[in-house]
C-alpha angles and dihedrals in degrees: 000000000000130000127212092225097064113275130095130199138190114224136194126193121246128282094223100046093260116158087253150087136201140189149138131267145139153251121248114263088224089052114112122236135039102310090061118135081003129150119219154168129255136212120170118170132154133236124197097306093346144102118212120186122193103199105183115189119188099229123216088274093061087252118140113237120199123218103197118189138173122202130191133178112247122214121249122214130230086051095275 
């Protein structure tokens, strides 16, 4: 998969059937801030009509930083 914010990640479903999937991937080396060029791991699920994503980056210490995010489909008017 591919993100519109710079990173890409390769995912796999679940070994047990669980609505998730989970995977590595990385961060692009010409991306500012401190993931750039980064390797993480990925968790996407869904819960009821969300998405929820679990990004963990392992940080220069060696410390592990989660990026936590919750997406939901908004409703578009006009019926489209």
């Amino acid at each position: 998969m591919t993100s519109n914010n710079g990173w890409s990640a390769t995912v796999r479903q679940s070994f047990q059937g669980k609505p998730f999937v989970a995977g590595k991937g990385i961060w692009e080396p010409n991306v500012t801030g401190v993931y750039r060029g980064k390797a993480f791991y990925l968790n996407l699920g869904m819960k009821d009509d969300k998405l929820l994503m679990l990004m963990t980056v392992p940080g220069q210490d060696g410390t592990l930083r989660n990026i936590k995010a919750i997406f939901e489909r908004e409703a578009r008017s006009g019926g489209a």
